[in-house]
Predicted model as a PDB file, atoms N, CA, C, CB and O in Angstrom, pLDDT in the B-factor column:
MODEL        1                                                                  
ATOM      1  N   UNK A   1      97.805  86.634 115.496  1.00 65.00           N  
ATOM      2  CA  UNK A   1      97.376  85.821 116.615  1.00 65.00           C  
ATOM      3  C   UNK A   1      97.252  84.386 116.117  1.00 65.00           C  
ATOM      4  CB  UNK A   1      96.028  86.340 117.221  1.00 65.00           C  
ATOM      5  O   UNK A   1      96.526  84.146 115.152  1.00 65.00           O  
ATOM      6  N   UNK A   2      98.096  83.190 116.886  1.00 76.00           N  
ATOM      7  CA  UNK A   2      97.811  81.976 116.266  1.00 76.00           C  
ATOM      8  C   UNK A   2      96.886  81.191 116.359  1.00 76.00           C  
ATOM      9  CB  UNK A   2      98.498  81.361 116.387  1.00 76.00           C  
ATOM     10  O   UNK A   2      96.837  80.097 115.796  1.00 76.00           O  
ATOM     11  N   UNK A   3      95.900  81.749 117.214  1.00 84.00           N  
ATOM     12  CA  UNK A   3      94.446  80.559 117.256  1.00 84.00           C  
ATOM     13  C   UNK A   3      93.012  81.053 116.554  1.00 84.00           C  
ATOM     14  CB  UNK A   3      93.921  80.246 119.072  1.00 84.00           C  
ATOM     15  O   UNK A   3      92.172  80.389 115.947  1.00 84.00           O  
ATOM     16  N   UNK A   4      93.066  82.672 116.917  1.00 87.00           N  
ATOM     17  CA  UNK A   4      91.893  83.144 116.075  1.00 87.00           C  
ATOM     18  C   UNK A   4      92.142  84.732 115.188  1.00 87.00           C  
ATOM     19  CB  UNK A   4      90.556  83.283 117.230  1.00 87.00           C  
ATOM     20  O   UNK A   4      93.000  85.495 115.633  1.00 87.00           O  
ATOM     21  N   UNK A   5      91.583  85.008 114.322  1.00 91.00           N  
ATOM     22  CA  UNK A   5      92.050  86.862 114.524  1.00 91.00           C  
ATOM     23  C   UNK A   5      91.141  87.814 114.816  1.00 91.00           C  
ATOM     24  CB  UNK A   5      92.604  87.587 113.239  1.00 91.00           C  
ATOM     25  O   UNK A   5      90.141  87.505 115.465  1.00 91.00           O  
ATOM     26  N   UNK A   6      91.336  89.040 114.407  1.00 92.00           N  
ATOM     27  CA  UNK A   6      90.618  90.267 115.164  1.00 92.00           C  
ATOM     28  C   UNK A   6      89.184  89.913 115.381  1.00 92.00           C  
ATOM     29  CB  UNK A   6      90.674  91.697 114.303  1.00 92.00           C  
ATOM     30  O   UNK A   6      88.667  89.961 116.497  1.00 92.00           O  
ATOM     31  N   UNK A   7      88.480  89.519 114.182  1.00 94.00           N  
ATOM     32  CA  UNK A   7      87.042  89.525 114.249  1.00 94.00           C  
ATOM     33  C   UNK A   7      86.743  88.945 114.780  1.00 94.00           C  
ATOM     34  CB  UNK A   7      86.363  89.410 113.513  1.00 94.00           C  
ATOM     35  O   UNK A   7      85.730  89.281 115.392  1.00 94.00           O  
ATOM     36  N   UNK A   8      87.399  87.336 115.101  1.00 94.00           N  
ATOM     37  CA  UNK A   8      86.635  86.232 115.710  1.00 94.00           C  
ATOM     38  C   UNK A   8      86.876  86.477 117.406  1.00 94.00           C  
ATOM     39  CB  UNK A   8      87.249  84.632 115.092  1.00 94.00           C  
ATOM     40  O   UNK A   8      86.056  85.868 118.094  1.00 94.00           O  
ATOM     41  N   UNK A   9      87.893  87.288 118.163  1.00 94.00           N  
ATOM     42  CA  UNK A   9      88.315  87.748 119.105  1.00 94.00           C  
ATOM     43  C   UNK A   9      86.854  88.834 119.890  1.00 94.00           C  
ATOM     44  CB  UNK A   9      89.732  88.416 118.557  1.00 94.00           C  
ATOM     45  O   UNK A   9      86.147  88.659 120.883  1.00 94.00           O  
ATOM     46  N   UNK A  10      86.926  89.960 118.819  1.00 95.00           N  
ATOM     47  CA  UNK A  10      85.744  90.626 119.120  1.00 95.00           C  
ATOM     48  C   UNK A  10      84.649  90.313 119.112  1.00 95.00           C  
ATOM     49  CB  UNK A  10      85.613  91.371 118.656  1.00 95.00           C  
ATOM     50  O   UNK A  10      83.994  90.819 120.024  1.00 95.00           O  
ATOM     51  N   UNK A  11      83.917  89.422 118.203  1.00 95.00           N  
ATOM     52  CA  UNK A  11      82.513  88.446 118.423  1.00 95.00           C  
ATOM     53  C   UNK A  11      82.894  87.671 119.513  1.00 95.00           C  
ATOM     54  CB  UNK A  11      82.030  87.369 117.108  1.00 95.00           C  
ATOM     55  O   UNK A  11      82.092  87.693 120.447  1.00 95.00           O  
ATOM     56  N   UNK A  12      84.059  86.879 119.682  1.00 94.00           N  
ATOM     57  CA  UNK A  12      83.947  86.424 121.084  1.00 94.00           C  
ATOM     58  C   UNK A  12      83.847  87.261 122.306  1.00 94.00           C  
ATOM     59  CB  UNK A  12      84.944  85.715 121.300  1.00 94.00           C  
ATOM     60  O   UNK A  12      83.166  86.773 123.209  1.00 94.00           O  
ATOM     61  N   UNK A  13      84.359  88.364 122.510  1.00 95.00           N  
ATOM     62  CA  UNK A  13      84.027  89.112 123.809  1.00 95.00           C  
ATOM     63  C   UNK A  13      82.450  89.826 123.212  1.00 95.00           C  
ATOM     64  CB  UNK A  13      85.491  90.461 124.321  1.00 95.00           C  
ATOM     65  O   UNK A  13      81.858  90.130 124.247  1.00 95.00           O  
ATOM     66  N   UNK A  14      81.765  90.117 122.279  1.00 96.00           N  
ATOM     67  CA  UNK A  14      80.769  90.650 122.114  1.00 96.00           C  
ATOM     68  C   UNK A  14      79.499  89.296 122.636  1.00 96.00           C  
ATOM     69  CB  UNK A  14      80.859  91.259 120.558  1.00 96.00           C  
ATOM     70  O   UNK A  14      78.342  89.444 123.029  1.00 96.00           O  
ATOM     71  N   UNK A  15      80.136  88.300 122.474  1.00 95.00           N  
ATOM     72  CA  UNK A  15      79.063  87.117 122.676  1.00 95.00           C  
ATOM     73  C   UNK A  15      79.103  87.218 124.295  1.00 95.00           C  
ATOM     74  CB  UNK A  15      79.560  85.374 121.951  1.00 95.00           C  
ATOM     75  O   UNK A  15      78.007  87.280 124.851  1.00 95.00           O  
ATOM     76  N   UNK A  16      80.350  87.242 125.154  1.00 96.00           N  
ATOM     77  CA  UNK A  16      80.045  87.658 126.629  1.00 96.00           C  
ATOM     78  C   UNK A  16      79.481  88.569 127.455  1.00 96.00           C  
ATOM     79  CB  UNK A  16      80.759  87.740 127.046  1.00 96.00           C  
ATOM     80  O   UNK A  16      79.223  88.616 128.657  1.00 96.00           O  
ATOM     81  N   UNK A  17      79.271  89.731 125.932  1.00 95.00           N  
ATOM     82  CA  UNK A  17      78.730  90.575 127.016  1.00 95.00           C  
ATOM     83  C   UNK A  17      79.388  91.852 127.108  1.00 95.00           C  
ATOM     84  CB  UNK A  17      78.829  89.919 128.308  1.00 95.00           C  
ATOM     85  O   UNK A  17      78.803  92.861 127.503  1.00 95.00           O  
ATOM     86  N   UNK A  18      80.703  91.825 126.718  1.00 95.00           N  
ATOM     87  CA  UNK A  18      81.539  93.093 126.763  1.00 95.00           C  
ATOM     88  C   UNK A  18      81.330  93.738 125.380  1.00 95.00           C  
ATOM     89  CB  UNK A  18      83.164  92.796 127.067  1.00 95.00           C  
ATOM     90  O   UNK A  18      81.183  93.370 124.215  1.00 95.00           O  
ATOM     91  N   UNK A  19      81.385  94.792 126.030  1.00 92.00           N  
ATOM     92  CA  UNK A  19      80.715  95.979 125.219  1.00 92.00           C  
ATOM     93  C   UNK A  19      82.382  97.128 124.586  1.00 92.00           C  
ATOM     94  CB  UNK A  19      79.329  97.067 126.701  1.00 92.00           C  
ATOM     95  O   UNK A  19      82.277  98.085 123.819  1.00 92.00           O  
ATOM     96  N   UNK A  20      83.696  96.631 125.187  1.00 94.00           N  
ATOM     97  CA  UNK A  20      84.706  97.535 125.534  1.00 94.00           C  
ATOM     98  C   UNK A  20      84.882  98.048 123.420  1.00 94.00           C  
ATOM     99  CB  UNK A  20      86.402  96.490 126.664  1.00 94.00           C  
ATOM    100  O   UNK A  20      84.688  97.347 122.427  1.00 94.00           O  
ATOM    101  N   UNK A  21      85.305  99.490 123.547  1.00 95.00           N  
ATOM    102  CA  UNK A  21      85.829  99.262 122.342  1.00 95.00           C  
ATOM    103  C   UNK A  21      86.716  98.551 121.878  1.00 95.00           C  
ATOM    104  CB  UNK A  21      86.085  99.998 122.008  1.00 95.00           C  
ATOM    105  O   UNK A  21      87.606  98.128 122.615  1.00 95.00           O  
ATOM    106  N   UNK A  22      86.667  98.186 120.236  1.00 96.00           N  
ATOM    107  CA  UNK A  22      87.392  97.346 119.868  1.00 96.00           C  
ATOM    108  C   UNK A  22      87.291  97.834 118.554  1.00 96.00           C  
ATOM    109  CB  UNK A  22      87.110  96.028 120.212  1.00 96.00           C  
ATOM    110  O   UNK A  22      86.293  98.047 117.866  1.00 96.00           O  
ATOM    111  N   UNK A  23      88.864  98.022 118.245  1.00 95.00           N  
ATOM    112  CA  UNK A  23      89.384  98.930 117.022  1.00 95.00           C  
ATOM    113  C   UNK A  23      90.153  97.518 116.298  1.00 95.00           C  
ATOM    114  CB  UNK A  23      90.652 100.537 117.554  1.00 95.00           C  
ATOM    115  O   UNK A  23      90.644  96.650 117.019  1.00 95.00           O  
ATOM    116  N   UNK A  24      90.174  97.447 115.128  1.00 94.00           N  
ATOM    117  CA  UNK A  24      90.699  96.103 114.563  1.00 94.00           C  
ATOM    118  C   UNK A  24      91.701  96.808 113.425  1.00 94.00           C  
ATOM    119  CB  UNK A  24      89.334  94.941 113.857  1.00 94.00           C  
ATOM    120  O   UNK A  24      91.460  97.523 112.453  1.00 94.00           O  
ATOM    121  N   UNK A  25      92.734  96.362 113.903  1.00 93.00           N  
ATOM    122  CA  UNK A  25      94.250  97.144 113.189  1.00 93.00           C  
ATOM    123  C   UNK A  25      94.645  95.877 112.156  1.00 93.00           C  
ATOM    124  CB  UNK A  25      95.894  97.524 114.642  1.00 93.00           C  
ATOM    125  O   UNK A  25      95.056  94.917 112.808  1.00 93.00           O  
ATOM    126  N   UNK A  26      94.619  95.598 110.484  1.00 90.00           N  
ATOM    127  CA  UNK A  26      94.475  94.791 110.083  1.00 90.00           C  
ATOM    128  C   UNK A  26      95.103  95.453 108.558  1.00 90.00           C  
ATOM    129  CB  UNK A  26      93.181  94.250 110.440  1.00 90.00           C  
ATOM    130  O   UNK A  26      95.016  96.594 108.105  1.00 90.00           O  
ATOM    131  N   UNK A  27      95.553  94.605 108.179  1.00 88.00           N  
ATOM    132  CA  UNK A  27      96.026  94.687 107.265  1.00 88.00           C  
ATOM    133  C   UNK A  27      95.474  94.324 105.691  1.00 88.00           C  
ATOM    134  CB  UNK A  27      96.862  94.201 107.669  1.00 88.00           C  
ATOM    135  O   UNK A  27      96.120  94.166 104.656  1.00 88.00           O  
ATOM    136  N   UNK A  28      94.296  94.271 105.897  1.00 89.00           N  
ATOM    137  CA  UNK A  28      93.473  93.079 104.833  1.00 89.00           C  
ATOM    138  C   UNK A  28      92.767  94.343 104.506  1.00 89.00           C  
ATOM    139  CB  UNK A  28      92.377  91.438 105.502  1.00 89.00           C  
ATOM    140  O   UNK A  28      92.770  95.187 105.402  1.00 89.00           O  
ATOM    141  N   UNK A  29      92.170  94.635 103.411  1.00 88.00           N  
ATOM    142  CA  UNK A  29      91.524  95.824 102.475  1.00 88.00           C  
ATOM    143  C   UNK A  29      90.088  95.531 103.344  1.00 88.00           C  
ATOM    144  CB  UNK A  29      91.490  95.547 100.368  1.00 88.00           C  
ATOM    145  O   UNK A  29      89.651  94.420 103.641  1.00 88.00           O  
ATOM    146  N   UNK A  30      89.632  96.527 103.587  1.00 87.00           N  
ATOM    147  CA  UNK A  30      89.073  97.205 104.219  1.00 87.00           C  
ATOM    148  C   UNK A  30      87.533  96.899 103.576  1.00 87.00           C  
ATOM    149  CB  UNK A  30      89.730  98.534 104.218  1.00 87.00           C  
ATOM    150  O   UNK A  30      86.632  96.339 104.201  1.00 87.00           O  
ATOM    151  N   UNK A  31      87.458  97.300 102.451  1.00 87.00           N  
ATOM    152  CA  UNK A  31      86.187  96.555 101.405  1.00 87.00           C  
ATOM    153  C   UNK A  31      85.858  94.951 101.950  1.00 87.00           C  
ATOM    154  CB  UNK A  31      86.858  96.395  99.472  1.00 87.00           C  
ATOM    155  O   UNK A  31      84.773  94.405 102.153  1.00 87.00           O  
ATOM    156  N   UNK A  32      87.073  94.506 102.077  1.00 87.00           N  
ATOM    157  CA  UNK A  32      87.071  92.795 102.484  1.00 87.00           C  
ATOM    158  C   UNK A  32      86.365  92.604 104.038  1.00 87.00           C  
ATOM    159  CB  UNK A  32      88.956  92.093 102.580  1.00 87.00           C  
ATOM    160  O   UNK A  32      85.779  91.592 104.422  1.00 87.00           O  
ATOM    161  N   UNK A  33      86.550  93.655 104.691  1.00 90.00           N  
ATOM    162  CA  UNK A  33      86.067  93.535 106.367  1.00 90.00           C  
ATOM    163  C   UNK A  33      84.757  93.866 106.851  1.00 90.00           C  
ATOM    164  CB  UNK A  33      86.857  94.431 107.243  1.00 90.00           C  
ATOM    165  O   UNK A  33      83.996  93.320 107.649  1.00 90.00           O  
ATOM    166  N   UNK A  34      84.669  95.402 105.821  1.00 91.00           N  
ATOM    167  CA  UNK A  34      83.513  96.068 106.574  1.00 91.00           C  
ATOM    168  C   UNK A  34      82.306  95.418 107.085  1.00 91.00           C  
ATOM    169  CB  UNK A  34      83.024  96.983 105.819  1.00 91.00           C  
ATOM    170  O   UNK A  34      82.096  95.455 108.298  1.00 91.00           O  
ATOM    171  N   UNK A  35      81.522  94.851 106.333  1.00 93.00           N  
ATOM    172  CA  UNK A  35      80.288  93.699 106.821  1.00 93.00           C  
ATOM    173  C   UNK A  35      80.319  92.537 107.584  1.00 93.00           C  
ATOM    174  CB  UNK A  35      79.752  93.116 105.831  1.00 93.00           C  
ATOM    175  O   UNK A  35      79.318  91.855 107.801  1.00 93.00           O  
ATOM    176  N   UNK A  36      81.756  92.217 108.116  1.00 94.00           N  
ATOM    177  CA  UNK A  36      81.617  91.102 108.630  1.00 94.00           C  
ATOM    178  C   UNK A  36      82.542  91.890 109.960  1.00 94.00           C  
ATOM    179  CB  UNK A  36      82.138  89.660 107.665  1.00 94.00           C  
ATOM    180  O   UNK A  36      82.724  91.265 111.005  1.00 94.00           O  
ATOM    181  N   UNK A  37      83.012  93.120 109.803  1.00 94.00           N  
ATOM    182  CA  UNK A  37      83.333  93.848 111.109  1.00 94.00           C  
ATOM    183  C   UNK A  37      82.012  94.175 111.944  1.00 94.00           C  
ATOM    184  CB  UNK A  37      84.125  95.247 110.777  1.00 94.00           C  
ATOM    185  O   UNK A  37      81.688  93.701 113.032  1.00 94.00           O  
ATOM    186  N   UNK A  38      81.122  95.395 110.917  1.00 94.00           N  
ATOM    187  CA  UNK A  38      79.714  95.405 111.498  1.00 94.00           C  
ATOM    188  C   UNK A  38      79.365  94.253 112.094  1.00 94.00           C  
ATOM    189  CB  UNK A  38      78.710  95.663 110.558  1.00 94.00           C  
ATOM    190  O   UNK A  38      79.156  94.450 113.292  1.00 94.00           O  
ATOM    191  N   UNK A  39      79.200  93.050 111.746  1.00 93.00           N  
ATOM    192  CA  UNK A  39      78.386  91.988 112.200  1.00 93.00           C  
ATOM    193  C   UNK A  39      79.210  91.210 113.922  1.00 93.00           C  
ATOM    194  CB  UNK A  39      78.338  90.770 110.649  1.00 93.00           C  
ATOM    195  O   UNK A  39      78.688  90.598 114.854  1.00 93.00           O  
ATOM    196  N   UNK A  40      80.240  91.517 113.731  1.00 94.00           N  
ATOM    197  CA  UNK A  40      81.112  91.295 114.505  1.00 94.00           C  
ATOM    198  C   UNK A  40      81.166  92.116 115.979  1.00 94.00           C  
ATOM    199  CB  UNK A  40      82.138  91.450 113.723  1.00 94.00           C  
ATOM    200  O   UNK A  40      81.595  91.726 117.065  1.00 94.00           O  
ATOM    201  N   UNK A  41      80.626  93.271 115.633  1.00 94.00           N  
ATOM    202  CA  UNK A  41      80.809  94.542 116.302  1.00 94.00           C  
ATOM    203  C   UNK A  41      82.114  95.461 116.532  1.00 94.00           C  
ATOM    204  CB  UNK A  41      80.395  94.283 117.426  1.00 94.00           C  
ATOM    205  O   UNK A  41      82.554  96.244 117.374  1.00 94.00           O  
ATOM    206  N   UNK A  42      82.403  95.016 115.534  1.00 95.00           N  
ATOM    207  CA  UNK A  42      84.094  96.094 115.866  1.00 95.00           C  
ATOM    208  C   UNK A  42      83.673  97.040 115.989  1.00 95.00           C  
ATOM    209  CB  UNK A  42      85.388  96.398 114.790  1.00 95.00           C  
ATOM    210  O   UNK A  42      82.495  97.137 115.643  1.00 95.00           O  
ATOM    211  N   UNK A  43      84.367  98.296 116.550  1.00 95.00           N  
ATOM    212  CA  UNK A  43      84.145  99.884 116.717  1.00 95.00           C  
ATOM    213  C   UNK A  43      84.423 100.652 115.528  1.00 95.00           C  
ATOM    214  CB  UNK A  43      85.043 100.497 117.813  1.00 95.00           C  
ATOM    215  O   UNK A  43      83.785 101.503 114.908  1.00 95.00           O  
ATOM    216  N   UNK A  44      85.590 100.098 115.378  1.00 93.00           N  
ATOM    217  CA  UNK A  44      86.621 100.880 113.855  1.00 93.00           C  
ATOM    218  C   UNK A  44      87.727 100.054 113.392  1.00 93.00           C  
ATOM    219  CB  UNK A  44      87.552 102.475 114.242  1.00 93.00           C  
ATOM    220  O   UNK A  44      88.530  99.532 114.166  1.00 93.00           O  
ATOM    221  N   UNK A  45      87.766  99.937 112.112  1.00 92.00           N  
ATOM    222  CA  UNK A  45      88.806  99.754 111.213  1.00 92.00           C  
ATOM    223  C   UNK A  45      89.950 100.040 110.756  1.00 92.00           C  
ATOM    224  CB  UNK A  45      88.578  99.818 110.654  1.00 92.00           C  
ATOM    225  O   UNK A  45      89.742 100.671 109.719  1.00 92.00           O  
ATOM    226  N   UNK A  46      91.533  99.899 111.006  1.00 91.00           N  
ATOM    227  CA  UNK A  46      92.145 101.116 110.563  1.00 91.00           C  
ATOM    228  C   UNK A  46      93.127 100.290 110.175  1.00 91.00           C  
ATOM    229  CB  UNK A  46      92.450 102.370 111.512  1.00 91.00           C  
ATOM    230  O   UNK A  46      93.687  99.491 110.926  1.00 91.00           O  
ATOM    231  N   UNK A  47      93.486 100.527 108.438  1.00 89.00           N  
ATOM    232  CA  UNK A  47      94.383  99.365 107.787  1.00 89.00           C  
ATOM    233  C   UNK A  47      96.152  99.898 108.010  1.00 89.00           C  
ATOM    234  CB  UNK A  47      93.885  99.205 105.819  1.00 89.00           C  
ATOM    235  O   UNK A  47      96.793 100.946 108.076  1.00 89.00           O  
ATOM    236  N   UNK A  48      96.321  98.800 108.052  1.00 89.00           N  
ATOM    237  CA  UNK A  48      98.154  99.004 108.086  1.00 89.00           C  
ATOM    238  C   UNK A  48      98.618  99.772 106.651  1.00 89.00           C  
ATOM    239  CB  UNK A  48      99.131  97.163 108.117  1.00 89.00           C  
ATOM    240  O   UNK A  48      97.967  99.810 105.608  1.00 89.00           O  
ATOM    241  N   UNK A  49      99.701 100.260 106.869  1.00 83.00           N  
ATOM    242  CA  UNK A  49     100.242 100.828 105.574  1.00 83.00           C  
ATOM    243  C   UNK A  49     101.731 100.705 105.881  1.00 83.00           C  
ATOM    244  CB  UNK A  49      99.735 102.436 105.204  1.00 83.00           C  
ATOM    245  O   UNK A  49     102.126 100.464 107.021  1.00 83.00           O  
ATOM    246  N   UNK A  50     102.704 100.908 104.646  1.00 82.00           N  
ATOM    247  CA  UNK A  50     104.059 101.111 104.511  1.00 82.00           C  
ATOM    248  C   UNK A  50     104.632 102.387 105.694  1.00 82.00           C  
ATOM    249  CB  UNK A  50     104.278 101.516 102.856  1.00 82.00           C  
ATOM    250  O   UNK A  50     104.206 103.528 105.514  1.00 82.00           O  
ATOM    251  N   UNK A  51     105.159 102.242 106.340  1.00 82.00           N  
ATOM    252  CA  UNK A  51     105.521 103.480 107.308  1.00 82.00           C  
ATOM    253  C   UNK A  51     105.331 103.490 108.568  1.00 82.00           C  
ATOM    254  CB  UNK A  51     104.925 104.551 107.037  1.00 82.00           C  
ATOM    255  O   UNK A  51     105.172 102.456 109.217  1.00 82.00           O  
ATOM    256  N   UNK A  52     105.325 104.464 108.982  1.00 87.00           N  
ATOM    257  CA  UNK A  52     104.736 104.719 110.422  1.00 87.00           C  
ATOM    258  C   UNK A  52     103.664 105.695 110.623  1.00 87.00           C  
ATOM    259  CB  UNK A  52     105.771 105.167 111.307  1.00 87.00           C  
ATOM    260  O   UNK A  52     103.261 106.276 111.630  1.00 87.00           O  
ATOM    261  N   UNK A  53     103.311 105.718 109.399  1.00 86.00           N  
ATOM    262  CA  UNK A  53     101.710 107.112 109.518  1.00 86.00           C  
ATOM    263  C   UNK A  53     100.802 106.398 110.253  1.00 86.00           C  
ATOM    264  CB  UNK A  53     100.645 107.667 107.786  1.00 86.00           C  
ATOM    265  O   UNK A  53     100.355 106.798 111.328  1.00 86.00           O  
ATOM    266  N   UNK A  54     100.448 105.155 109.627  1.00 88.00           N  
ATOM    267  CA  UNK A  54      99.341 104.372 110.311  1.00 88.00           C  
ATOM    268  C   UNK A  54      99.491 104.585 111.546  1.00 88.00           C  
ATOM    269  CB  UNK A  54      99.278 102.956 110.100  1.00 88.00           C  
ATOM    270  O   UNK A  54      98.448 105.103 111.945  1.00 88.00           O  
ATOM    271  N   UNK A  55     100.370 104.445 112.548  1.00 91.00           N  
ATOM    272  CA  UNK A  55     100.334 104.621 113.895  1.00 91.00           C  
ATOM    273  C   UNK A  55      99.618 106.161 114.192  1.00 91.00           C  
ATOM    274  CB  UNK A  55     101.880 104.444 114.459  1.00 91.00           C  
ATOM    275  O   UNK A  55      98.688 106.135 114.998  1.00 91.00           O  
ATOM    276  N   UNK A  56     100.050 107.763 113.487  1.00 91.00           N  
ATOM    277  CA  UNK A  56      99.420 108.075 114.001  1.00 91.00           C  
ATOM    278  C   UNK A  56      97.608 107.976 113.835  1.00 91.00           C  
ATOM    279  CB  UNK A  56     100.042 108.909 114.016  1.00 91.00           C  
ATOM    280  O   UNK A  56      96.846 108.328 114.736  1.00 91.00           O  
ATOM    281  N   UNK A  57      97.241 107.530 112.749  1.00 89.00           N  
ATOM    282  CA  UNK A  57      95.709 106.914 112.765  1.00 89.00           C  
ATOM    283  C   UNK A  57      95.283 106.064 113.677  1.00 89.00           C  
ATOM    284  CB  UNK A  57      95.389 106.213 111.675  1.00 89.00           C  
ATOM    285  O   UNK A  57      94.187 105.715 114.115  1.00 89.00           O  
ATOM    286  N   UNK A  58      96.015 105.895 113.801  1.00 92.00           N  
ATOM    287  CA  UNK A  58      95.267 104.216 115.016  1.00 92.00           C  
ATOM    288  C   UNK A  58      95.274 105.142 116.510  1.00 92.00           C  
ATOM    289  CB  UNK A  58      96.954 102.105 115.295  1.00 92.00           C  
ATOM    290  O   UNK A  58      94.293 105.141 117.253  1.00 92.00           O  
ATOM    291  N   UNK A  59      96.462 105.876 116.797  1.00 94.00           N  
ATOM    292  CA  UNK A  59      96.312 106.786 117.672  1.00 94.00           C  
ATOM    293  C   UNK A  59      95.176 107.874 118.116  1.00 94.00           C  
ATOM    294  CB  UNK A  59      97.161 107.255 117.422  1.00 94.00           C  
ATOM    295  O   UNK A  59      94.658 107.950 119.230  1.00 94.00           O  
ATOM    296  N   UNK A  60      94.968 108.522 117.225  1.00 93.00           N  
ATOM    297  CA  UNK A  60      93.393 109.389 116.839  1.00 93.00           C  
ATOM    298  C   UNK A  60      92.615 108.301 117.372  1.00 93.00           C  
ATOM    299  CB  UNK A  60      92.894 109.805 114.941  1.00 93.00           C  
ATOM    300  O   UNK A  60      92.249 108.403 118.543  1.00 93.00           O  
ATOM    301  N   UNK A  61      92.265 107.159 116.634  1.00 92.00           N  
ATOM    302  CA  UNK A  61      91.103 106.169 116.465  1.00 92.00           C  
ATOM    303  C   UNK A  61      90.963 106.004 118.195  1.00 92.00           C  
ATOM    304  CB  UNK A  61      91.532 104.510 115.402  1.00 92.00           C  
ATOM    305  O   UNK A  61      89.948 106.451 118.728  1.00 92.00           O  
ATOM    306  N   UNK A  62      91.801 105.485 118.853  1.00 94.00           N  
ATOM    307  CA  UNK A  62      91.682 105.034 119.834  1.00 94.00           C  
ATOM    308  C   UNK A  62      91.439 106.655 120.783  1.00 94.00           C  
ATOM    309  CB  UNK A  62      92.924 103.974 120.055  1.00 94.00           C  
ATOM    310  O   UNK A  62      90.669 106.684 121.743  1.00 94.00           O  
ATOM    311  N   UNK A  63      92.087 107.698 120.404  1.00 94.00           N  
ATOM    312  CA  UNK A  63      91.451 109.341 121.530  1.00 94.00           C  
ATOM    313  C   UNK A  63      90.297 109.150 121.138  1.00 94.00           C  
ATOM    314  CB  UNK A  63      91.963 111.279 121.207  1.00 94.00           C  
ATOM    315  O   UNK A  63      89.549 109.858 121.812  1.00 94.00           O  
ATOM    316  N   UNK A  64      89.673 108.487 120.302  1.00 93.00           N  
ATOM    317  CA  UNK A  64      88.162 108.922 119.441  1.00 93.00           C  
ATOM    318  C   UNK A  64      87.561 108.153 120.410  1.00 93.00           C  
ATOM    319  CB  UNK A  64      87.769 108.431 117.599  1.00 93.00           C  
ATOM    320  O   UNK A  64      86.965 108.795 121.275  1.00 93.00           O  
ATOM    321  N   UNK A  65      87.552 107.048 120.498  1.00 89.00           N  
ATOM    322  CA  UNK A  65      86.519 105.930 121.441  1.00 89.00           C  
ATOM    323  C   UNK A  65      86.741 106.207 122.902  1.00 89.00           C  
ATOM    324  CB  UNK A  65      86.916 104.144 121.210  1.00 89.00           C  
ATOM    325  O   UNK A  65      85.788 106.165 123.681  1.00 89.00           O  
ATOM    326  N   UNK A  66      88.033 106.504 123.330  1.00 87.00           N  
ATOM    327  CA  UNK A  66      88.362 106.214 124.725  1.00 87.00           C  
ATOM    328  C   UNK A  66      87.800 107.748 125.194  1.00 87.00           C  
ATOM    329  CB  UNK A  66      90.179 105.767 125.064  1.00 87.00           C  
ATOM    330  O   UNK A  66      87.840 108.085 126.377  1.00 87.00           O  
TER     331      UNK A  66                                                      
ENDMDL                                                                          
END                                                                             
């Protein structure tokens, strides 16, 4: 995204008020996110990988919340 990314997206709709889940598909190690996802309010985390497995994870993730 060229103006902000996942986290700053989700603290912005968390600062309005919306509550919707919000799963943050990211490519950045996961150790690097967790505390500033919490703080953020993301729902879940789910890192990119080589392939197409990740898709089905992110798939699960999202039957999980919705």
């Amino acid at each position: 995204m060229p103006k902000l990314d996942g986290l700053e997206l989700c603290s912005a709709l968390r600062d309005r008020g919306n509550d919707v889940p919000f799963l943050l598909f990211t490519a950045r190690e996961l150790e690097d996110l967790e505390g500033a996802a919490d703080d953020a309010g993301v729902t879940n985390i789910v890192q990119k990988g080589t392939g197409t497995e990740q898709y089905s994870v992110l798939a699960d993730h999202i039957r999980d919340v919705v």
